[in-house]
VOZAMAR-744257 format. One line per field, with one value per residue (C-alpha): residue in one letter; x, y, z. Coordinates in nm, 2 decimals, padded with zeros to 4 digits. Example, Ala and Ser with C-alpha at 12.3 -4.5 7.8 and 13.67 -1.06 7.14 Angstrom:
# residues 2
rest <- A,S
px <- 01.23,01.37
py <- -00.45,-00.11
pz <- 00.78,00.71
***
This chain:
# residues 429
rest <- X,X,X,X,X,X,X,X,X,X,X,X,X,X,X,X,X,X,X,X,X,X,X,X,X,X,X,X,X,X,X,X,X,X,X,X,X,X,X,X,X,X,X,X,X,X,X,X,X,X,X,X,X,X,X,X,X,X,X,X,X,X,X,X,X,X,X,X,X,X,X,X,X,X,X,X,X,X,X,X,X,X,X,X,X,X,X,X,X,X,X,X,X,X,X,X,X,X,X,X,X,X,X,X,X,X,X,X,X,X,X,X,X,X,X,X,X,X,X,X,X,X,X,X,X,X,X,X,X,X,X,X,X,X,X,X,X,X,X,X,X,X,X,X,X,X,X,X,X,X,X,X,X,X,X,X,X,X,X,X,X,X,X,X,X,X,X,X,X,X,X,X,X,X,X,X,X,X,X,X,X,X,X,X,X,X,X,X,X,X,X,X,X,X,X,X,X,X,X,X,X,X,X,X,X,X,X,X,X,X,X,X,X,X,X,X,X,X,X,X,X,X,X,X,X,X,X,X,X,X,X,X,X,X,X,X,X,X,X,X,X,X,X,X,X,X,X,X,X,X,X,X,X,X,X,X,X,X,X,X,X,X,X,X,X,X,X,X,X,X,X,X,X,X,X,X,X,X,X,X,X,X,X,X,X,X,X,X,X,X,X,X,X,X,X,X,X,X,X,X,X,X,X,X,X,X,X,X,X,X,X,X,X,X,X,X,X,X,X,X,X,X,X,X,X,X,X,X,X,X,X,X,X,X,X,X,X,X,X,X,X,X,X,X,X,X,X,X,X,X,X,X,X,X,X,X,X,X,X,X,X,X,X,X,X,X,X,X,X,X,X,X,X,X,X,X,X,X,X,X,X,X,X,X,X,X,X,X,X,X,X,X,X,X,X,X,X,X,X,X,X,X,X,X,X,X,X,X,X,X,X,X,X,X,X,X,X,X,X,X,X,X,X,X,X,X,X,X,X
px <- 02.57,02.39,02.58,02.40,02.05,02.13,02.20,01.88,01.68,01.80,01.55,01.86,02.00,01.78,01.51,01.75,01.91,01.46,01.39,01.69,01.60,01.26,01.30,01.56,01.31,01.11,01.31,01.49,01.12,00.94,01.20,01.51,01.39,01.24,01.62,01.74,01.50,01.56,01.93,01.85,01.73,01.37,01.06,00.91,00.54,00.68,00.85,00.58,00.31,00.47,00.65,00.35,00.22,00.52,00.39,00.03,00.13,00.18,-00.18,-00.34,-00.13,-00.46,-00.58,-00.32,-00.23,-00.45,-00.22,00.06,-00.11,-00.31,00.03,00.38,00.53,00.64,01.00,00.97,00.74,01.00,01.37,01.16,01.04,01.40,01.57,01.32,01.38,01.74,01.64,01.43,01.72,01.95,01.75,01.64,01.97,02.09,01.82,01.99,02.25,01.93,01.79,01.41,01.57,01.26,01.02,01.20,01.30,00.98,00.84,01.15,01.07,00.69,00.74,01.02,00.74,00.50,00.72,00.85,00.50,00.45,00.76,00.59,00.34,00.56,00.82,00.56,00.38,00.64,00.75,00.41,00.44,00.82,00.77,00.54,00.33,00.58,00.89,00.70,00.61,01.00,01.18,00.89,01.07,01.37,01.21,01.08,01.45,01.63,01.35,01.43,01.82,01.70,01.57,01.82,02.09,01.85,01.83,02.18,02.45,02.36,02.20,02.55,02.76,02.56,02.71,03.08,03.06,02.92,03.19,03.46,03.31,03.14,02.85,02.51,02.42,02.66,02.68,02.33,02.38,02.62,02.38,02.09,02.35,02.47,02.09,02.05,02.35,02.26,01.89,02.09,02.28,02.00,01.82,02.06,02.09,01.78,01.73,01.91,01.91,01.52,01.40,01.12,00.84,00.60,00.25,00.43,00.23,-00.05,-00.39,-00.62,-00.88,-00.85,-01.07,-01.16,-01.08,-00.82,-01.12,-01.30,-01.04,-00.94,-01.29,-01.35,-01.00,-01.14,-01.46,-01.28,-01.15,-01.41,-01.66,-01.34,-01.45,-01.48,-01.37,-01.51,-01.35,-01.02,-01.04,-01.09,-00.79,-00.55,-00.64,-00.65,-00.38,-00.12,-00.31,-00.16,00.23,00.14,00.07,00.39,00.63,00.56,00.63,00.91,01.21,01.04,01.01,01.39,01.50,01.27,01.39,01.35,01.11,00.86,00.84,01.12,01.47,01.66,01.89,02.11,02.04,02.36,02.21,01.90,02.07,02.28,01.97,01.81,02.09,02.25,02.02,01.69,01.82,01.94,01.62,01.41,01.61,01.62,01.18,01.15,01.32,01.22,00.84,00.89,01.03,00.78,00.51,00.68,00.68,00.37,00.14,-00.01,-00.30,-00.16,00.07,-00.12,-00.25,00.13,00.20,-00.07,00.01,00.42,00.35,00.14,00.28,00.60,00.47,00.41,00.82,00.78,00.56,00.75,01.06,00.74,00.70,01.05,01.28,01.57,01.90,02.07,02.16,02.15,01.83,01.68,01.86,01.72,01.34,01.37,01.51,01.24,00.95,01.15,01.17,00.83,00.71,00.94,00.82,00.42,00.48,00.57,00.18,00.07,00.30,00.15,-00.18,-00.15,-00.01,-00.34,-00.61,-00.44,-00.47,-00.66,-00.59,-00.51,-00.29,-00.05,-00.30,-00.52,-00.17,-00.14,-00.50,-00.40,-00.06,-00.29,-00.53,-00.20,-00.09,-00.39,-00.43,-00.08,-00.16,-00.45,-00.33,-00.02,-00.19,-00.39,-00.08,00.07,-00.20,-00.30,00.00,00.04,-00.35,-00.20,00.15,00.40,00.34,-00.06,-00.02,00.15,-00.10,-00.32,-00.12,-00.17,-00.53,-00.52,-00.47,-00.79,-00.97,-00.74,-00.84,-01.15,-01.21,-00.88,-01.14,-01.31,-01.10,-01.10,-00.77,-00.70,-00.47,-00.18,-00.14,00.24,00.31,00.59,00.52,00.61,00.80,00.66,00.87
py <- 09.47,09.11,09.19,09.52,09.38,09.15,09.38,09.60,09.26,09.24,09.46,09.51,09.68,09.94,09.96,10.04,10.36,10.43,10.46,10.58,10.91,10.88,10.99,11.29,11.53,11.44,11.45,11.78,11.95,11.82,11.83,11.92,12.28,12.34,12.30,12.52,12.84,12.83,12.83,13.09,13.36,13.32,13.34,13.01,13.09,13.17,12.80,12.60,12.72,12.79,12.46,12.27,12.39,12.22,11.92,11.96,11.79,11.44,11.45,11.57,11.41,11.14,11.48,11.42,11.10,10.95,11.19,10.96,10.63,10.81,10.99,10.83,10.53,10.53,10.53,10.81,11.00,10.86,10.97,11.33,11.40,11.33,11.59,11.81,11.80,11.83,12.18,12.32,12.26,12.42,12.70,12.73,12.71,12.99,13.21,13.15,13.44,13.69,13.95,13.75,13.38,13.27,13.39,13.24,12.92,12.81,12.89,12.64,12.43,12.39,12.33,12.03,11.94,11.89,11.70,11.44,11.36,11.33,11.11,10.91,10.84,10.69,10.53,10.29,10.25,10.13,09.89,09.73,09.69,09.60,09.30,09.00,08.96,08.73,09.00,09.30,09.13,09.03,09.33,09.55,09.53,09.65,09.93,10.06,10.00,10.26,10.49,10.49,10.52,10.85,10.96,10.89,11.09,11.39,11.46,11.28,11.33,11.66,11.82,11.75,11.82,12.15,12.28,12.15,12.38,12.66,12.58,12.64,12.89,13.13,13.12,12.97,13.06,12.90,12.59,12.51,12.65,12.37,12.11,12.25,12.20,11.82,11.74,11.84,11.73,11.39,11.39,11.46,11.16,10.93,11.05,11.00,10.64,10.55,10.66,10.38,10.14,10.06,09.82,09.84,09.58,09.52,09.63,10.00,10.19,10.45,10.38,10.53,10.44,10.64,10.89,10.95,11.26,11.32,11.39,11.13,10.95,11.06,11.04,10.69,10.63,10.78,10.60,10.25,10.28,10.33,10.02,09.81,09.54,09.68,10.00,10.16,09.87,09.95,10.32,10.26,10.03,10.21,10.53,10.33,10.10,10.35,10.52,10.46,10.47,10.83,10.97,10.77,10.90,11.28,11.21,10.92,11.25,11.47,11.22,11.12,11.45,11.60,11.67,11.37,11.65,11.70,11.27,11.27,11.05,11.37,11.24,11.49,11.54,11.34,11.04,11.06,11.08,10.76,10.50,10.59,10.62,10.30,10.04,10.19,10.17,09.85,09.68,09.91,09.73,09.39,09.41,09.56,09.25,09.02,09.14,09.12,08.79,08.60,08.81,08.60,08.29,08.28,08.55,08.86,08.69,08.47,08.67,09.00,08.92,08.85,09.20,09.42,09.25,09.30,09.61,09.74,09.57,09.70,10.04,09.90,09.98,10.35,10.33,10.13,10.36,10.64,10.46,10.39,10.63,10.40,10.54,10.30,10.35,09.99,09.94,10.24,10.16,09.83,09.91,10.19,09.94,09.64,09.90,10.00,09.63,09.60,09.91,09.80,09.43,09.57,09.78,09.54,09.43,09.80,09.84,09.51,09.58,09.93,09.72,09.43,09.73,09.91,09.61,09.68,09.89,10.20,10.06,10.34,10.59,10.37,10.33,10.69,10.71,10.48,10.63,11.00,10.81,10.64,11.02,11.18,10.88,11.00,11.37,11.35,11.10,11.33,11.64,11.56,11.37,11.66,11.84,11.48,11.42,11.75,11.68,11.34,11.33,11.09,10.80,10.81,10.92,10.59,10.41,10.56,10.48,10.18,10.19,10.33,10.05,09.88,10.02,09.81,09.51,09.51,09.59,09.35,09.08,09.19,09.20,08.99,08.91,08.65,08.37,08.30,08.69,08.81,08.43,08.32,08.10,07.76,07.70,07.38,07.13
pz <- 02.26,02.37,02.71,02.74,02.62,02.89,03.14,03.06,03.11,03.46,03.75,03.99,03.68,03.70,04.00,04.30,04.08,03.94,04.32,04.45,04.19,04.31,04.64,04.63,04.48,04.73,05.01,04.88,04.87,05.14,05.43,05.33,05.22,05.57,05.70,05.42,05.43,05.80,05.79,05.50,05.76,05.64,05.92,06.07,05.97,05.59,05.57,05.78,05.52,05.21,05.26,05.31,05.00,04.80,04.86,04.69,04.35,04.55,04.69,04.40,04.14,04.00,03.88,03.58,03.62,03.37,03.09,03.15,03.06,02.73,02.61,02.53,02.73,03.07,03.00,02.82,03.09,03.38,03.18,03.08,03.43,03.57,03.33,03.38,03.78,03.71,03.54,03.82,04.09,03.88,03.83,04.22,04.31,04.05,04.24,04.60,04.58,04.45,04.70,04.60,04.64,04.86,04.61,04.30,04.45,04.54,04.24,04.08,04.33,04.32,03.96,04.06,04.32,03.99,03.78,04.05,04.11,03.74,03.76,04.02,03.83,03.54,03.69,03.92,03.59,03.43,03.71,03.69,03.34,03.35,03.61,03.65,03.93,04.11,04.02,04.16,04.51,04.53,04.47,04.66,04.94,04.69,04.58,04.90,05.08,04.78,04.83,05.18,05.14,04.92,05.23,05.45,05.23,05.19,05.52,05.65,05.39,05.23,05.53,05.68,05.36,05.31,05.72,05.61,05.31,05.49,05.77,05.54,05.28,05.59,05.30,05.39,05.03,04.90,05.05,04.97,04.63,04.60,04.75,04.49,04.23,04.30,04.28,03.98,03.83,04.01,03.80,03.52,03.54,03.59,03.29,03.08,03.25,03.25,02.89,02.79,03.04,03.12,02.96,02.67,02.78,02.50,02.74,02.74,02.50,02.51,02.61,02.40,02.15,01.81,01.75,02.14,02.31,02.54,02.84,02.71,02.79,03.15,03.22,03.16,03.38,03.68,03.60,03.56,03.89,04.09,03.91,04.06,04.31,04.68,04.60,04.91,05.10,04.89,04.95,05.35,05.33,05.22,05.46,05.74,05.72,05.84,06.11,06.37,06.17,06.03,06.38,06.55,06.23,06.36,06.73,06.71,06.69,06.83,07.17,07.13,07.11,07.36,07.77,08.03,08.24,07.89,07.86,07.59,07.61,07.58,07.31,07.09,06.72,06.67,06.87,06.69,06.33,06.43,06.57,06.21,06.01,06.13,06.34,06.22,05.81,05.87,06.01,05.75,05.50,05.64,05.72,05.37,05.18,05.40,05.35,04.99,04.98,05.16,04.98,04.65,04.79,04.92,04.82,04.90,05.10,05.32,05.46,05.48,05.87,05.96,05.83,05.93,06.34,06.29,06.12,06.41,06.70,06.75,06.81,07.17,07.18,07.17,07.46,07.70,07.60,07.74,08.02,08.16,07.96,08.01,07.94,07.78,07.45,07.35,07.45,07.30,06.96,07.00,07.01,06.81,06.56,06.61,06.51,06.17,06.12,06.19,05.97,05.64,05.69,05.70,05.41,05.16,05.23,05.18,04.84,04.71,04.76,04.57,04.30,04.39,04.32,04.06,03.78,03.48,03.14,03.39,03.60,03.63,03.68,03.92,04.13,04.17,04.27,04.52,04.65,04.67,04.91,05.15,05.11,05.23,05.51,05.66,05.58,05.83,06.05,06.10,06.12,06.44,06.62,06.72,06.91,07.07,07.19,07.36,07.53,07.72,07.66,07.52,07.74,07.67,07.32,07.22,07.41,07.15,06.87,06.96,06.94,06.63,06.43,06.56,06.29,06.02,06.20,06.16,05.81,05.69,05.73,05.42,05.18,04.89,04.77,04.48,04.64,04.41,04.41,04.43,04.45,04.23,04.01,03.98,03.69,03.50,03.23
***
C-alpha cells in the first residue's frame, strides 16, 4: 500500500499515460476519420464539411467549461470523460457494418468530440492543481511530447494497422471496425487507471459558494477572467503567437509531398511518414523537454524571448528547402527536423503562459478559455494558408510565414510576467 501511495505521488506516474489518452480522441476525430470515411467510399465535400464540424466542441468548449470547476473534482471529470469516450467509439464502431454508418458514426463521434473536450478541460485542471508552479513548467515539455506521441500513433500506427487488416480481411469495414474498437478498449483501460492512480491534491474541490446558482456561478467565471490584468494583451497573445506555425503546419506535407514542377520536394507518403515519425518526433521531443527544463530553472520570463526567436526562426528552413529543393534526403530530414525542434522548444513558452493567465479560483476553466483562443488563432491562421500559398507559391509563401510572426514581436514587449514564474524553487534548510 505505502508503495502505491508512493507511486500515485510521483507525476511520471501518471501524466505521460493523462496526455497520452488525451490526444487519441482527438487525433481519431479530427484527422484520422478524414482517412477513414474516404477509404469508406464516402464523397470528398461530405467528409471535408461534416468532418470540420467534429471539431466544434474544442473551440467552443469555455462555453461549459466553467461546469467542471463548479461540479465534482477533476479526477472525477478526467476518469468519467475517458469512459465515456471509450463508449462512443464502441458504439461508432458497432454502426460501421450498417447501411447508415456515416450518419450514426458521426453522431457517436460528435458526441466523443464533446466529451474529449470536456476531458480537456479536467485533466489540465487537474494538472494545475496536481503540480507546483516549478513541477508544471518542468514536465510541460512532458506533457506536450505524450500528446504529440498520441498523434503520431493516430495517424502512423493505426492508420497503417487499419490497411494490414483490410489487406488480409479484403474488409475496409472491418479493419476500421477493429481500429474503432482498440480505441475504445484503450480509453477503457485508462479510466480504470487513472481512477486509481491520480493523485487526490487537497485544492481539488468544487468551486462554488452555497446558496449561489449554478449561472450565477458560470457567470462570475467568465466575468473573473476578463477583470484579469492585460487581458486584451493576453487575448492578442495567445492568437498571435502561432501565426505564422498555424499557416506553415497546413503546407509543411502538403510541400513534401507535392511534384518538383508545382514547388514541392516530391517525396512519397512513406518518406514523409518517416522525417516525422523518426527525425521530426525525436527533435519534437528533445525541443519540448528541453523548453520545459530551462522554463524550471529559470522561469517563464527570462526565457520567453529565446523561445518566441527559436520558435519562429527555424521556419526560414522550409523556405530554403523552397528555394533549392535539394534532393538529398539527409538534408531535407535535417531541416525539417531543426524546425520541429524549434516549434516543441517555443511551445513550452506558449503552454506556460496558458498555465501564467489561467491562475486564480477558475483556473481550469480560465485555461480552457485560453486553449479556445490558441485554437481559434490556428483555425484562422490555417484557414487562409492554403489559398495564399496557391496566390505566390511555396517559395514566396514561406517568405510570408516568415513575416507572420512580426506581429508576436512586437506585442511580446508588453507583457507583464512575474519573474520567479515557472522557476523552481530553491529549496531552503
Amino acid at each position: 500500500m505505502a508503495s502505491l501511495t508512493e507511486f500515485k505521488k510521483n507525476p511520471w506516474s501518471w501524466i505521460p499515460t493523462l496526455y497520452y489518452t488525451q490526444g487519441i480522441p482527438y487525433v481519431l476525430i479530427v484527422t484520422v476519420s478524414v482517412i477513414m470515411y474516404k477509404d469508406l467510399g464516402v464523397s470528398n465535400s461530405e467528409i471535408a464539411f461534416f468532418t470540420s464540424l467534429l471539431s466544434l466542441p474544442w473551440a467552443f468548449k469555455p462555453a461549459w467549461s466553467p461546469f467542471i470547476d463548479i461540479y465534482k473534482t477533476k479526477k472525477w471529470w478526467t476518469y468519467f470523460m475517458q469512459g465515456i469516450i471509450g463508449i462512443t467509439f464502441a458504439g461508432a464502431a458497432l454502426t460501421l457494418s450498417t447501411p447508415y454508418f456515416f450518419e450514426a458514426s458521426l453522431f457517436f463521434l460528435f458526441v466523443a468530440a464533446f466529451c474529449s473536450s470536456t476531458h480537456d478541460i479536467a485533466a489540465d485542471g487537474f494538472y494545475m492543481l496536481a503540480l507546483s508552479d516549478d513541477k508544471q513548467s518542468f514536465f510541460v515539455g512532458i506533457r506536450s511530447t505524450f500528446f504529440r506521441l498520441a498523434m503520431i500513433s493516430g495517424e502512423g500506427l493505426f492508420v497503417v494497422l487499419a490497411g494490414i487488416i483490410a489487406t488480409r480481411t479484403g474488409s475496409s469495414s472491418f479493419s476500421w471496425i477493429s481500429i474503432l474498437g482498440i480505441v475504445a478498449i484503450l480509453m477503457f483501460l485508462m479510466s480504470f487507471y487513472h481512477k486509481f492512480i491520480l493523485p487526490e491534491p487537497a485544492e481539488d474541490i468544487a468551486v462554488k459558494n452555497e446558496g449561489e446558482s449554478p449561472f450565477n456561478a458560470v457567470w462570475k467565471t467568465f466575468v473573473d477572467f476578463f477583470k484579469k490584468e492585460q487581458i486584451v494583451l493576453a487575448i492578442l497573445f495567445v492568437l498571435l503567437y502561432r501565426l505564422g506555425e498555424g499557416q506553415l503546419v497546413k503546407l509543411a506535407a502538403p510541400f513534401l509531398l507535392d511534384v518538383r514542377d508545382a514547388g514541392g520536394l516530391g517525396l512519397s507518403v512513406t518518406d514523409v511518414g518517416i522525417i516525422n515519425g523518426t527525425f521530426g518526433l525525436i527533435a519534437l521531443t528533445l525541443g519540448g523537454i528541453l523548453g520545459g527544463i530551462v522554463i524550471s530553472r529559470h522561469g517563464l520570463k527570462k526565457w520567453l524571448w529565446p523561445m518566441i526567436i527559436i520558435m519562429n526562426l527555424p521556419n526560414a528552413a522550409y523556405w530554403y528547402l523552397a528555394a533549392t529543393q535539394p534532393e538529398s534526403y539527409l538534408l531535407i530530414s535535417s531541416l525539417v527536423a531543426i524546425e520541429k525542434f524549434g516549434y516543441g522548444f517555443g511551445f513550452a513558452a506558449f503552454l506556460m503562459y496558458l498555465i501564467y493567465i489561467a491562475r486564480g479560483s477558475y483556473k481550469t476553466a480560465h485555461y480552457a478559455f485560453g486553449t479556445a483562443l490558441m485554437a481559434l488563432g490556428m483555425s484562422l491562421s490555417g484557414a487562409v494558408s492554403g489559398f495564399i500559398q496557391e496566390s505566390v507559391g511555396y517559395e514566396q509563401f514561406f517568405i510570408w510565414v516568415l513575416i507572420s510572426s512580426i506581429p508576436i514581436f512586437i506585442i511580446t514587449p508588453f507583457v507583464k510576467i512575474e519573474a520567479d514564474f515557472g522557476k523552481k524553487k530553491a529549496v531552503e534548510e
